[in-house]
Every structure is written in C-alpha cells, then in structure tokens.
LUMKOLRO-367624 format. One line per 2 residues: number of its first residue (from 1); for each residue x, y, z of N, C-alpha, C, O. Coordinates in steps of 0.001 Angstrom, whole numbers, always signed. Atoms other than C-alpha are relative to their C-alpha. Layout:
NUM) X/Y/Z/X/Y/Z/X/Y/Z/X/Y/Z ~ ...
END
This chain:
1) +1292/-649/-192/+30517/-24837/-45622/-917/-826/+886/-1475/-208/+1793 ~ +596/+819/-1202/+28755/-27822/-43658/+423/+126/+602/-308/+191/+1591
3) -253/+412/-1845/+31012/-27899/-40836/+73/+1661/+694/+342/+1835/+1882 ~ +349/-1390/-745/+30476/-23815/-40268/-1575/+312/+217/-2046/+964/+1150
5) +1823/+597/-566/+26331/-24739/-40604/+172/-373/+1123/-23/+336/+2110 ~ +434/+1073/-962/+26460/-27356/-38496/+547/+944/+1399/-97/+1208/+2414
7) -169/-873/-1175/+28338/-25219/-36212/-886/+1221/+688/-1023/+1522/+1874 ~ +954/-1042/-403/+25921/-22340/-36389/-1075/-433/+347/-1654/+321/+1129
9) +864/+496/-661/+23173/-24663/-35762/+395/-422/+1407/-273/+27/+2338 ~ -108/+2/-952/+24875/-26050/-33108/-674/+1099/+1615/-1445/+1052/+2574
11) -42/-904/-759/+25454/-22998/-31579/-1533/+740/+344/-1956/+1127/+1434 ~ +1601/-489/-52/+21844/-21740/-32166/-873/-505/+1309/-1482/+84/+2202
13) +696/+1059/-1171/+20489/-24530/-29979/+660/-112/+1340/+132/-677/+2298 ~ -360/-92/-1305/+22881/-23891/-27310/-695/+1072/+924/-983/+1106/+2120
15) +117/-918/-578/+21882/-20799/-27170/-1503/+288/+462/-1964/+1041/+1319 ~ +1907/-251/-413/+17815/-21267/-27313/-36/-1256/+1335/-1071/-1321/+1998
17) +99/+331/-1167/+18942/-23888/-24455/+422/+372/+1262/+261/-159/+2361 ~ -353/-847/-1407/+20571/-21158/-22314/-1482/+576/+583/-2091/+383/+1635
19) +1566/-692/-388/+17168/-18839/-22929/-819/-988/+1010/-1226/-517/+2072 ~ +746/+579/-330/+15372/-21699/-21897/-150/-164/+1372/-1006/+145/+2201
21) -723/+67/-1816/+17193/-22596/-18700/-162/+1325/+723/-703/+1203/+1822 ~ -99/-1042/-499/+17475/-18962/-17833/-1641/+233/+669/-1998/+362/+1840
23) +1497/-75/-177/+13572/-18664/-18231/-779/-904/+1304/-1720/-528/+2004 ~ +526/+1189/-426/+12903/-21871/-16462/+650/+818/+1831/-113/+901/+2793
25) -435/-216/-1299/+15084/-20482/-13302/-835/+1320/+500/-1129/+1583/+1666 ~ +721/-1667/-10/+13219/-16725/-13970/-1431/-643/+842/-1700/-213/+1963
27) +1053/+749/-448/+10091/-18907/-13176/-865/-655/+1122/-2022/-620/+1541 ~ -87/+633/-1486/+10991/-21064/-10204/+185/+719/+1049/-235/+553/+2194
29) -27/-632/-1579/+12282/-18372/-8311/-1417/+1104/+545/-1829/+1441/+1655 ~ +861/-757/-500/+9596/-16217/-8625/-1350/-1054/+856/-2036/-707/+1817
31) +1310/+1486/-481/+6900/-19931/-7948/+708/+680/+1058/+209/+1745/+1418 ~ -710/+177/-1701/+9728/-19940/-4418/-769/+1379/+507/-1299/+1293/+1615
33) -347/-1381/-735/+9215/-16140/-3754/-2291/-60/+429/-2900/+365/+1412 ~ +1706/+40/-461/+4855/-16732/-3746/-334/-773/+909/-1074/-477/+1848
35) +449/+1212/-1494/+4885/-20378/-1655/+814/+614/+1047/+591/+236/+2197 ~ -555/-455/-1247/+7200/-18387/+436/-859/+866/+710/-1089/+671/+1903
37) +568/-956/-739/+5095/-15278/+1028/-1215/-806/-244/-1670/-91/-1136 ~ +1209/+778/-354/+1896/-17711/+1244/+203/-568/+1267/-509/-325/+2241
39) -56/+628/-1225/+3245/-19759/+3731/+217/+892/+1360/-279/+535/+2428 ~ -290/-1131/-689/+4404/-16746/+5668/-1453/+441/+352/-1926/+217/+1466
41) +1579/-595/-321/+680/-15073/+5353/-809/-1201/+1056/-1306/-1082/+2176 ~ +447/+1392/-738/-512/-18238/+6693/-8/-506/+1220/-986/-1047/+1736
43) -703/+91/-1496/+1215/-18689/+9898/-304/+1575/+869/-349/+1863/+2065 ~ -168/-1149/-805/+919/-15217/+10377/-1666/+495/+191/-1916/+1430/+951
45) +1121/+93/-573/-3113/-15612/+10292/-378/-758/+1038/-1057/-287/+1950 ~ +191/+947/-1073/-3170/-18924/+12367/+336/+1092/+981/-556/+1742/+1527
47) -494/-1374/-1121/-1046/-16248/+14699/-834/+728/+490/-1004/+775/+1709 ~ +1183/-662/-278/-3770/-14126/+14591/-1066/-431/+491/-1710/+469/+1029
49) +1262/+559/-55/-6793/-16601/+15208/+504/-680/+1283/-263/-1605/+1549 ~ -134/+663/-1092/-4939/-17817/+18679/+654/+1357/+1043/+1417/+2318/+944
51) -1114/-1269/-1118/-4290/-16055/+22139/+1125/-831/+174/+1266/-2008/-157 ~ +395/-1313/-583/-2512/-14543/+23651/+381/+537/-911/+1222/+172/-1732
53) -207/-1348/+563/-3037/-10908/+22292/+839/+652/+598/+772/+245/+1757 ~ -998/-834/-545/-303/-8513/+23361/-813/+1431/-17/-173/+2338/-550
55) +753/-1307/-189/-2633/-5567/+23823/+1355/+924/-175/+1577/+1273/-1335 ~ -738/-746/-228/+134/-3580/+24603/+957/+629/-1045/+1214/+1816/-1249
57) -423/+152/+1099/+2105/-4554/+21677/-900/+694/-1210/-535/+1301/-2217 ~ +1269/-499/+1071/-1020/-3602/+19758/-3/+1311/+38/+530/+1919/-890
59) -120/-1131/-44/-1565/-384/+21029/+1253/+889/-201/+1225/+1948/-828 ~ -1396/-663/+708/+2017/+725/+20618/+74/+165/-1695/+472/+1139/-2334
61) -11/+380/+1488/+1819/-192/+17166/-628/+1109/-876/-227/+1726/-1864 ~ +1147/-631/+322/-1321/+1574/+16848/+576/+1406/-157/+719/+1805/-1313
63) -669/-1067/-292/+176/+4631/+17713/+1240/+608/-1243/+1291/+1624/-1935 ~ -871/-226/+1066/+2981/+4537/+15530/-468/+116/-1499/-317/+1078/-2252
65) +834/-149/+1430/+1139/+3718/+12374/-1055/+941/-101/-1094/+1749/-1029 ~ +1509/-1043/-43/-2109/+5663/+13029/+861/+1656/+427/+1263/+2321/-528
67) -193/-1384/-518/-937/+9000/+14761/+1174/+596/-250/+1155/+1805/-481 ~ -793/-691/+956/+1972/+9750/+13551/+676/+96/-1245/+1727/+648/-1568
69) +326/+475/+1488/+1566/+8775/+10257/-1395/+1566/-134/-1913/+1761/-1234 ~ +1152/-888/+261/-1229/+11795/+10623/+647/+1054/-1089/+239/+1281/-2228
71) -219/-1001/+817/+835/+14462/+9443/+430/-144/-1576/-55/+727/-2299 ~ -537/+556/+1204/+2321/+13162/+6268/-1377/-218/-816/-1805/+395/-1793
73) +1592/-49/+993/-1138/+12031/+5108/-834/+1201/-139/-1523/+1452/-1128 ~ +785/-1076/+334/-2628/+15185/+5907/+803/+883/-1021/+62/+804/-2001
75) -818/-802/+952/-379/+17341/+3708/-62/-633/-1002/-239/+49/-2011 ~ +1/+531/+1604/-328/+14568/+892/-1615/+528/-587/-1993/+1047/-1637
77) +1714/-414/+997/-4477/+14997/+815/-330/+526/+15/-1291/+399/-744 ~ -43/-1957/+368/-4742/+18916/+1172/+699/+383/-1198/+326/+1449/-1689
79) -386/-619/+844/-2552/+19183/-1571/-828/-495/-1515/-1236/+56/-2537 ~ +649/+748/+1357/-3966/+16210/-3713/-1803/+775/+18/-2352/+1200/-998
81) +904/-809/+317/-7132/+17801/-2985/-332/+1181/-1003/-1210/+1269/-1860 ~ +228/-1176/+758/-6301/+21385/-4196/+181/-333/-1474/-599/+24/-2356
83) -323/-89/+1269/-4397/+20230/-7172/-1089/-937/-944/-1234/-631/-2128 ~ +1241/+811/+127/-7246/+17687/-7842/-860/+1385/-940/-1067/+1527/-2145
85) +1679/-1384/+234/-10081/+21197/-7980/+572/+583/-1605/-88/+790/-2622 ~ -647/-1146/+944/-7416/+23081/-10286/-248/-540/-1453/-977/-9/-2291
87) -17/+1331/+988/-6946/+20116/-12870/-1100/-335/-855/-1152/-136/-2068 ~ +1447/+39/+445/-10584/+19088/-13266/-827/+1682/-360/-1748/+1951/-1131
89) +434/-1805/+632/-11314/+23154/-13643/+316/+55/-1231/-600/+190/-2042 ~ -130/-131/+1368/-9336/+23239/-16761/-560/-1214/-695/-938/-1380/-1855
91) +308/+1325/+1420/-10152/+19982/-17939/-1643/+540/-436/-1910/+392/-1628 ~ +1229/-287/+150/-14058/+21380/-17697/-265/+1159/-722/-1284/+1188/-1413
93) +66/-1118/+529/-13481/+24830/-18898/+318/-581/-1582/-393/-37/-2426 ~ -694/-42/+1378/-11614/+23382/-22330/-1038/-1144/-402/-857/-1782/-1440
95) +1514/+1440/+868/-15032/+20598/-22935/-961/+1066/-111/-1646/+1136/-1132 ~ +1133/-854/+556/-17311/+23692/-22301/-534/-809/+975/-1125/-1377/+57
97) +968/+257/-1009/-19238/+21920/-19165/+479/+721/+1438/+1500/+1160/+1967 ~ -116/-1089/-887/-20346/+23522/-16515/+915/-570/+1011/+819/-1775/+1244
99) -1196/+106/-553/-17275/+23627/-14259/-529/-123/+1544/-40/-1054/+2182 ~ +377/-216/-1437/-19013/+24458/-10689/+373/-1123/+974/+1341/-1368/+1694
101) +563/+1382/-68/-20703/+21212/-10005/+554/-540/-42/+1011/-983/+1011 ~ -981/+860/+224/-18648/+19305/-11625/+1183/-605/+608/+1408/-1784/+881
103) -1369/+25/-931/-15257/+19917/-9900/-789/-215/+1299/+85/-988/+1690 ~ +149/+150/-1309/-16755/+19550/-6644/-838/-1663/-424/-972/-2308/+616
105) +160/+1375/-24/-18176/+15925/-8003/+788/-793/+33/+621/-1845/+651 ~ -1131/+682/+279/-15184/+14734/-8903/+1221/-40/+813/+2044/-931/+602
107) -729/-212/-883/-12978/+16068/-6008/-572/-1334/+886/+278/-2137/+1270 ~ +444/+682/-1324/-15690/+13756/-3405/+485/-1170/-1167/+1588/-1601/-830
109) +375/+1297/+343/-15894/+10873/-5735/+1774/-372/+232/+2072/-1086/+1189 ~ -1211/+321/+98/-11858/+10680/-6480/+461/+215/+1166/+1587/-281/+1159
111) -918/+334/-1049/-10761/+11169/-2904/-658/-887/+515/+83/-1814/+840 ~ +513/+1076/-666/-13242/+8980/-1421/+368/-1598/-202/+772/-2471/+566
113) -550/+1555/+829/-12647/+5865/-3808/+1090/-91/-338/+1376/-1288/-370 ~ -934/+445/+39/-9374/+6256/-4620/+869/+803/+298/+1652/+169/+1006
115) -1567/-846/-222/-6593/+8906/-4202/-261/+368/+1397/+621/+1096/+1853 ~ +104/-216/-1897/-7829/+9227/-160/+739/-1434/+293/+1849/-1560/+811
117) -1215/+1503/-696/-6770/+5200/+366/+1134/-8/-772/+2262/-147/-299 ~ -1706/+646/+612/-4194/+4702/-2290/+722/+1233/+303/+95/+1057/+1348
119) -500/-1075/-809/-2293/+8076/-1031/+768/-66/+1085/+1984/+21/+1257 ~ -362/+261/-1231/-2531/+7494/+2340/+1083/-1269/-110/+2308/-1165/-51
121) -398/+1762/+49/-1524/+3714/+2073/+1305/+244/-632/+2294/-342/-192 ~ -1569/+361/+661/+1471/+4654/-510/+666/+977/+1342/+1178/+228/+2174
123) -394/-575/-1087/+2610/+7355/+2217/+306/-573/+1700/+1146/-180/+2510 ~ -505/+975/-1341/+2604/+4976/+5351/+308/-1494/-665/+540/-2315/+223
125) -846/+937/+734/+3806/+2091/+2854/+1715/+424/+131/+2627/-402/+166 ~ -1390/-612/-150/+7056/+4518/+3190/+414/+62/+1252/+1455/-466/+1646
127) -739/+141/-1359/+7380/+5121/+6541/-77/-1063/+675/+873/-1598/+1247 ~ -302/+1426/-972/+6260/+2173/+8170/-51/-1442/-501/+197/-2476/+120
129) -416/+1190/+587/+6290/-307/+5965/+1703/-290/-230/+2239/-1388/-84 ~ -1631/+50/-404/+10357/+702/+5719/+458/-153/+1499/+1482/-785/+1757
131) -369/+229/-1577/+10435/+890/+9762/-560/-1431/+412/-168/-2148/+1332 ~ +103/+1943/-901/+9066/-2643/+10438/+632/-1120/-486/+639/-2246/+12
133) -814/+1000/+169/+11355/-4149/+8185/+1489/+598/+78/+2485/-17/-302 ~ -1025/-225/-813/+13869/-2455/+9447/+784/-482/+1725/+1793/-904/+2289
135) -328/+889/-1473/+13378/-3285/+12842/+437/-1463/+181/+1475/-1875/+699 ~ +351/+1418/+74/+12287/-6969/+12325/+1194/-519/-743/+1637/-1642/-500
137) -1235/+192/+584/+15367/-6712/+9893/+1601/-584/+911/+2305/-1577/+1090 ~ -1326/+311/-1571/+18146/-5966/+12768/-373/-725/+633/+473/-1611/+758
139) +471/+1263/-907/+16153/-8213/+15039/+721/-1774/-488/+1284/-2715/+72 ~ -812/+1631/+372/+17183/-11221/+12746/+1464/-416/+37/+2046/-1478/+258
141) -1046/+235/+168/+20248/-10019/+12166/+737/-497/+1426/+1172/-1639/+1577 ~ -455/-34/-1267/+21489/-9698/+15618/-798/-997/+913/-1153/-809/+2077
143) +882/+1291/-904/+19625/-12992/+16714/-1193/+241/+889/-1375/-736/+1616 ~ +774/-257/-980/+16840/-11592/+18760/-1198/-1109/-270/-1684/-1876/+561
145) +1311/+763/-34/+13955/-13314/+16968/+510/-2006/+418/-129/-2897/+977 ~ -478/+1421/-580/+15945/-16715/+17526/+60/-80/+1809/-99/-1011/+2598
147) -57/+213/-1883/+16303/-15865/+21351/-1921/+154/+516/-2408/-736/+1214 ~ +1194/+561/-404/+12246/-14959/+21769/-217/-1444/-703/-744/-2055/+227
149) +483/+1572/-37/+11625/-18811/+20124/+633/-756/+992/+170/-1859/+1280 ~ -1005/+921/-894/+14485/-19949/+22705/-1307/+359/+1405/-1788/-610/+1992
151) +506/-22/-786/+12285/-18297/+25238/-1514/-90/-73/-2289/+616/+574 ~ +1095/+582/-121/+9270/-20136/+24227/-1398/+1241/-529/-2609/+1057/-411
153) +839/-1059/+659/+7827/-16468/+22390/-316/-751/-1283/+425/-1620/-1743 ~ +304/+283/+1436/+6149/-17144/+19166/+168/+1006/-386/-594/+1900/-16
155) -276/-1553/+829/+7750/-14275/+16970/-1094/+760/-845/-1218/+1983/-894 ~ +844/-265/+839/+4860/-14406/+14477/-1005/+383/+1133/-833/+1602/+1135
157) +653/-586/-914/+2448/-13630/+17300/+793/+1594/+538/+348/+2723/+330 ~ -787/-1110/-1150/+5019/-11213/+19553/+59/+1491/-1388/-577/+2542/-1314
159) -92/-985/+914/+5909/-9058/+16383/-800/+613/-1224/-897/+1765/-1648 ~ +297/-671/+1116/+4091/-9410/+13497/-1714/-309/+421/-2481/+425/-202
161) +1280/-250/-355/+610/-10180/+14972/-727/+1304/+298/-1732/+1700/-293 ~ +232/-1221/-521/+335/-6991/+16858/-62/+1350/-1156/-894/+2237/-1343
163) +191/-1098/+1423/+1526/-4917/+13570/-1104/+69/-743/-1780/+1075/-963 ~ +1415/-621/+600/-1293/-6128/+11560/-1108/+698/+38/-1718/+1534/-628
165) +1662/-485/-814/-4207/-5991/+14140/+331/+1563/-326/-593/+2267/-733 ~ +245/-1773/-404/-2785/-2086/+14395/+22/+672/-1391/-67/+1894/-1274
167) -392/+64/+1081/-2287/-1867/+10729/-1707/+295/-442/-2264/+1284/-918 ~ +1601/+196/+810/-6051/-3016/+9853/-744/+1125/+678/-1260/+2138/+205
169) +893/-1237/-670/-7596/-1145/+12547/-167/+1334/-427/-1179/+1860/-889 ~ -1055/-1314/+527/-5420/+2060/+11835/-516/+961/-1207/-1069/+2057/-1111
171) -56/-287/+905/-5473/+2442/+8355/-1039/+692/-550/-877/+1835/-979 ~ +1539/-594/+222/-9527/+2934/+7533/+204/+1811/+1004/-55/+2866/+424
173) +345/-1236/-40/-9188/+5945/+10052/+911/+682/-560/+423/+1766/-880 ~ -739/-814/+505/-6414/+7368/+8687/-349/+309/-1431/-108/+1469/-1766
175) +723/-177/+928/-8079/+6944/+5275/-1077/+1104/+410/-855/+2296/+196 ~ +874/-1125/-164/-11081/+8771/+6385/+139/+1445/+610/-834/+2199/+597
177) -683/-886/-542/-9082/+11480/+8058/+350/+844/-1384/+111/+1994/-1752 ~ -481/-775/+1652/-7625/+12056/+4485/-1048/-19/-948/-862/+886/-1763
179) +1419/-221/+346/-11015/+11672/+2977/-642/+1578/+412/-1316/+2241/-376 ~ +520/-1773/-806/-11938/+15314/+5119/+966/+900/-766/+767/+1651/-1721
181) -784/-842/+625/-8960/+16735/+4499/+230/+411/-1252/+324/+1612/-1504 ~ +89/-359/+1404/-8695/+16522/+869/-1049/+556/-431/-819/+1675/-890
183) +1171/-520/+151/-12274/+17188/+231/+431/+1587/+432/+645/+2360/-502 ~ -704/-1233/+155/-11024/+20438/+1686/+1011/+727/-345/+1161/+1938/-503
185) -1376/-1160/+1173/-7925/+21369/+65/-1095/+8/-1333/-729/+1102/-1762 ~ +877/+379/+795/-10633/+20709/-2725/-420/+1177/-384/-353/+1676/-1507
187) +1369/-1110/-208/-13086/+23651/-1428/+1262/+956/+131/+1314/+2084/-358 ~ -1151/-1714/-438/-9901/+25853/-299/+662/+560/-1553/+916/+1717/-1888
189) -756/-500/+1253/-8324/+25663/-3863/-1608/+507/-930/-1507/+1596/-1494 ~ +1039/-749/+276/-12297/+26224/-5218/-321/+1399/+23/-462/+2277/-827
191) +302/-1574/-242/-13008/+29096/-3385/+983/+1035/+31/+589/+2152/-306 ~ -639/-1032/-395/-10034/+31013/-2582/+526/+138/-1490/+680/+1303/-1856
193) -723/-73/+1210/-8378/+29891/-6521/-955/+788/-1258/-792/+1677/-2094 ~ +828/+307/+1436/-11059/+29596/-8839/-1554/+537/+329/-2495/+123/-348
195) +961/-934/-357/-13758/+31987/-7103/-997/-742/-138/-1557/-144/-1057 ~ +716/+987/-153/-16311/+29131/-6790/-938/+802/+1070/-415/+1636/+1810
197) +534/-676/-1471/-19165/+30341/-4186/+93/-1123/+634/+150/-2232/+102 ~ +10/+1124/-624/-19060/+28381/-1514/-1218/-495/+489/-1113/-1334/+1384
199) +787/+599/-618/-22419/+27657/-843/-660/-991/-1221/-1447/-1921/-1044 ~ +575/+898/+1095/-23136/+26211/-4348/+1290/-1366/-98/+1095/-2571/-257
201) -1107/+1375/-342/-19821/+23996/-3990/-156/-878/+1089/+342/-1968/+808 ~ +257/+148/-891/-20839/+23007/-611/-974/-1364/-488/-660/-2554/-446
203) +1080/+520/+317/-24415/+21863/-1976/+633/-1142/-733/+415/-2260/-266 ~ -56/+803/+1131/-22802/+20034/-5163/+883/-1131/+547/+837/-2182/-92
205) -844/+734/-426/-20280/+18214/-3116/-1082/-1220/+1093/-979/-2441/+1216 ~ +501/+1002/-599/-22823/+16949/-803/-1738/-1215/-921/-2297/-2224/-490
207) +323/+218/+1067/-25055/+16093/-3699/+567/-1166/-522/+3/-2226/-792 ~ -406/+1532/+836/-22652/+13770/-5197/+489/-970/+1043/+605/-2152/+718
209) -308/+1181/-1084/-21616/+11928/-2091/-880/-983/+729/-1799/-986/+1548 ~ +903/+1596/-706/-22395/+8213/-1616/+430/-515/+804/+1652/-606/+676
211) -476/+903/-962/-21988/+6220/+1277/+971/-1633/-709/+1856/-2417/-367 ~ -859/+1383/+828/-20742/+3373/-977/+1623/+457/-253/+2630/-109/+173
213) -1678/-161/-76/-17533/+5101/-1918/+403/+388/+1201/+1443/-205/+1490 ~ -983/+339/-1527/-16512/+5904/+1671/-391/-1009/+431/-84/-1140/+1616
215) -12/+1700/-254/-17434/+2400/+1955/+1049/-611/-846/+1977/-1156/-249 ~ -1243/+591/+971/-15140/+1200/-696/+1506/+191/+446/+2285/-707/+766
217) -718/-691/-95/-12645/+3591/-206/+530/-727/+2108/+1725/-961/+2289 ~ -206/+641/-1289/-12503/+2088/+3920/+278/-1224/+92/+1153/-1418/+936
219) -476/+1077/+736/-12135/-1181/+2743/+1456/-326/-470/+2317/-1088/-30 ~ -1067/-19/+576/-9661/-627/+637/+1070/+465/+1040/+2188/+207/+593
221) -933/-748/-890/-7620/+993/+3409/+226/-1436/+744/+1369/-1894/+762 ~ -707/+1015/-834/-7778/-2192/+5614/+549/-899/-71/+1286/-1456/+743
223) -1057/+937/+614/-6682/-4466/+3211/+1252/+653/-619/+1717/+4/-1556 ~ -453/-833/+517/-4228/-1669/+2433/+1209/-334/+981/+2317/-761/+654
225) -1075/+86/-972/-2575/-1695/+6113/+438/-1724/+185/+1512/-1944/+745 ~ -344/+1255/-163/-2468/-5639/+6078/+1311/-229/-1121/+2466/-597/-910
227) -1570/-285/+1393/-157/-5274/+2529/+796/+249/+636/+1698/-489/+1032 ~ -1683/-1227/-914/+2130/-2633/+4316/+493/-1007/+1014/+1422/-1694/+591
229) -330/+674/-850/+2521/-4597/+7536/+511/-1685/-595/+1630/-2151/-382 ~ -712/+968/+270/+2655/-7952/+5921/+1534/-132/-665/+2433/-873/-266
231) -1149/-150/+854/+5375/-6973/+3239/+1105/+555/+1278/+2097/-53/+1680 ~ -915/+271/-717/+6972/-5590/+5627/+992/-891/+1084/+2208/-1046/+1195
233) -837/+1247/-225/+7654/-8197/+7630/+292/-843/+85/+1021/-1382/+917 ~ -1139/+799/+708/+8178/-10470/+5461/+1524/-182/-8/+2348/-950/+487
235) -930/-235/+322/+10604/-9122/+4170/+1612/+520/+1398/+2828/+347/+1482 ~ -1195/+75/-1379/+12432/-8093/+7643/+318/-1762/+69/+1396/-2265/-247
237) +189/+1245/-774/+11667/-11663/+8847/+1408/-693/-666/+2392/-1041/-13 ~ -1052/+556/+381/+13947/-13024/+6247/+1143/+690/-784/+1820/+289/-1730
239) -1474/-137/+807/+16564/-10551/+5634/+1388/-448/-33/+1773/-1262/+806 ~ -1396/+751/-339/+20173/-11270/+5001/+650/+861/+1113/+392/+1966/+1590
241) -745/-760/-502/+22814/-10894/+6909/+935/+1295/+85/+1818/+1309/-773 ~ -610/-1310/+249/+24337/-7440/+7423/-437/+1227/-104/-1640/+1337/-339
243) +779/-1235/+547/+23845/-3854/+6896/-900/+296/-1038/-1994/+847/-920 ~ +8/+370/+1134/+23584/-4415/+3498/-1292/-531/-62/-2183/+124/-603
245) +1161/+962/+104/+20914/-6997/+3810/-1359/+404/+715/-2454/-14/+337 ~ +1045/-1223/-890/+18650/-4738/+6206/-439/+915/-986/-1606/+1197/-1256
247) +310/-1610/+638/+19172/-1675/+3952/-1056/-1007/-1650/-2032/-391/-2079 ~ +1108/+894/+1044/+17371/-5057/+532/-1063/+97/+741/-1968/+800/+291
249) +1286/+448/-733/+14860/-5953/+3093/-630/+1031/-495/-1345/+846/-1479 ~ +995/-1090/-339/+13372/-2375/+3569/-359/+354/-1127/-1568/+444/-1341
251) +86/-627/+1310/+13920/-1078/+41/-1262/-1294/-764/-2338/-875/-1192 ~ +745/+499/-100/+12210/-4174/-678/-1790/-243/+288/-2811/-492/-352
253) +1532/-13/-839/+9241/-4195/+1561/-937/+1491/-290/-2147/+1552/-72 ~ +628/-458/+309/+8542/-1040/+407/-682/+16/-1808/-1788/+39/-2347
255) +588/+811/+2001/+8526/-1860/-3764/-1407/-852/+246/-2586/-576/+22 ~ +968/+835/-17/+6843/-4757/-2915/-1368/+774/+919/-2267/-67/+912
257) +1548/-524/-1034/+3657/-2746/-528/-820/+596/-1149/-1979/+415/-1521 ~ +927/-695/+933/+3558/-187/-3317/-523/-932/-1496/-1468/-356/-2035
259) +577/+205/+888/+2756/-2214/-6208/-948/-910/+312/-1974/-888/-368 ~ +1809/+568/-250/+143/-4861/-4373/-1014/+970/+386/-2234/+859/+267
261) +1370/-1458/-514/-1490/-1354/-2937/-836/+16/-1622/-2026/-283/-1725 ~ +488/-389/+768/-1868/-509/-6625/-940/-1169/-973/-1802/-948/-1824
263) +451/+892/+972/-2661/-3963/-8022/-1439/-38/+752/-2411/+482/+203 ~ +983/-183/-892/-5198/-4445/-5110/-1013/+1015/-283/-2173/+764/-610
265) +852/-1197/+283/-6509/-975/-5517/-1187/-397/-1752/-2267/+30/-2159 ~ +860/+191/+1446/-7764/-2337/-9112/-877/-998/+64/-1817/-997/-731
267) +591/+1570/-231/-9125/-5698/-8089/-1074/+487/+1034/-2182/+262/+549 ~ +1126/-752/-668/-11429/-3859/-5105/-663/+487/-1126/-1409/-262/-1757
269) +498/-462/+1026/-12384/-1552/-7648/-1125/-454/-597/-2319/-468/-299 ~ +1453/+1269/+607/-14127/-3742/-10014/-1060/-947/+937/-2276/-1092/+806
271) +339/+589/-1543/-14907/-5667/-6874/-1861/+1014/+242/-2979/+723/-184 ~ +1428/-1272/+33/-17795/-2411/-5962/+88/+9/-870/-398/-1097/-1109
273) +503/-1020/+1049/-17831/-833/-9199/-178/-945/-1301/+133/-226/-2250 ~ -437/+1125/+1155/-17798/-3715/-11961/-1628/+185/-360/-2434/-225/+475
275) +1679/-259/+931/-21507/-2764/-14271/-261/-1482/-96/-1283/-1894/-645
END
C-alpha cells in the first residue's frame, strides 16, 4: 500500500509539473507573439515618420481599400440599417413606448457610434486585410521582399507604409459613407415597413444627432484601418513557407483584425462615453 501511494503521489507531481511546463510555454509564446507584433508596429511607425513617401504606392492602395471596398459596405449598412428600424420597433411596441421617435434615435445613435465603424471595418478586415497578407505573404515566400532590401528598398516603407497611410485616410470615409447609408436603410425599412411618416422620422432623427458620435464613430474607423493593415502585414511579413503557410498568414490576419476591431471598439467607447 505505500509503494502504490508513493507512486500515486509521484505521479501526481509529474503531472502538476507537465500542467505547469505546458502553462509556462502557453505564456512565453504568447509574451514572443506581443514583443513580436510591438517591434513590428514600431519599425513600421519610424517607417512612417521618414521620407520618402511613395505617393503612388499610396494612392493605389487608396483605391483598393477605399473604393472598392464601397460596395460591400454599402449593402452591409442598408441592411444593418433596415434590420436595425424593424428590431428596435418590436422591442418598443412590447415596453409600450412610443415607437416613432424612438426607432429613429436609436437607428442615428447605433450606426454612428458603432455598427457604421465596426461593420465597415469587420467587412474590409475580410477583404483586405486577407489580400495584403496574401500578397505580402507570396512576396516572402518567393523572395521578393529579400530582393527589394538587396536593392537598397526598405520593405517596411515600400509595402507596408503606403497600406497604412491609405488604410487611415480611407477608412473614416468609408465609415461615414456607411453612416448615410444605413441611416437610410433605417428610414426605407421605417417608412415603406412600419408606415412611419416621414416627416416626423426625418425631424426625430435629426433631433437626436450629435456631432460627437460621428466624431467617435470617425475615430474609431482610423484606428480601425491601421488594425486591418497592420495585422495584415504582419502576419504576411512573416509567413511560412508554402501554400500552406500563405493560406495561416491570411486566415490569421484576418482573426487577429477582427477581434482587436472589437476589443478596440470597447476601449474608444469608454474612451468618449465613460460618465
């Protein structure tokens, strides 16, 4: 009977020194995976705070992220709009307050401050936050970013400089773009659904609208496109080798965009709105 104790103690303590170890490695890699994407952010501001600018680079960029990134956002915030009006209708009809007013307060306030940037932002978190670490992905693989340092390019300037600038710029209008639009899927599901007049929805909508939340809400968008762009290429910058290792990166870069969008989105937040 002692030497099957002693054994089960043994064994006990091996095993709360696997947990331990396991934990201890759970720990370190994630410490590696933050001084990594710090040091990364880092270089890739110095980058930013020195010429030369690649205008060109910029404006391409611009283009890609901003304009055709339009349609996708407009359809996400026409719909989040309507279904927004419908939603807050019943929720108002089943409290017994007056419904009018109301729904048209809550349509401006909630697309302005939050479901206009976080929306947009998770929606071009998909497309181009997956396309720049895609690119920047194959680029590593297939040696390119090693041949611009051979030819005296700074990569962090040439590639990922240009993304942000078009990223930060970008993003706020494409936010406020979806800011309009939703506000009107808003009024279209109002009036045409839920027989709303439109000149008392009109009134109540402009009524509750503050310049502070499309201030917030713009904000939030530009630290929104810096997420997207950074994560992304990060995560290109150092993918592995292979198809394989392209197809982690992207899947990657986008996980990682959408959950600092959302953590971010909470930390602004309180940020303006904190009593």
């Amino acid at each position: 009977m002692k030497i099957n104790t002693s054994a089960r103690l043994v064994a006990a303590y091996a095993t709360h020194d696997n947990s331990l170890a396991i934990l201890g490695r759970v720990v370190t890699h994630f410490l590696e995976i933050i001084g990594r994407v710090a040091i990364f952010t880092g270089t890739s501001l110095w980058a930013l705070a020195r010429k030369p600018w690649y205008t060109r680079q910029i404006t391409r960029q611009m283009m890609e992220i901003g304009y055709y990134s339009l349609p996708v956002v407009g359809l996400t915030a026409i719909f989040t709009g309507a279904v927004l009006a419908l939603q807050s209708y019943t929720g108002f009809m089943r409290s017994g307050i007056g419904a009018e007013s109301s729904v048209a307060s809550i349509v401006i306030i909630a697309i302005t401050r939050e479901l206009g940037p976080v929306m947009a932002a998770l929606m071009v978190a998909g497309r181009i936050g997956a396309s720049i670490a895609a690119e920047i992905g194959t680029m590593r693989v297939t040696e390119q970013i090693d041949a611009l340092s051979t030819l005296s390019t700074n990569p962090h300037k040439y590639l990922i400089a240009p993304r942000i600038i078009a990223a930060v710029l970008v993003l706020p209008c494409l936010v406020g773009v979806a800011d309009v639009i939703g506000v009107f899927g808003g009024y279209l599901a109002a009036i045409h659904k839920l027989n709303f007049s439109a000149a008392t929805y009109l009134r109540a909508t402009l009524d509750a609208l503050e310049w502070g939340d499309v201030w917030s809400g713009l904000v939030k968008a530009a630290v929104f496109g810096f997420i997207i762009t950074l994560m992304g290429c990060y995560h290109g910058f150092h993918s592995d080798k292979g198809a394989q290792g392209v197809g982690r990166a992207t899947t990657n870069a986008v996980v990682s965009a959408s959950i600092l969008i959302l953590c971010f989105n909470y930390i602004i937040t309180q940020i303006f709105f904190a009593s």
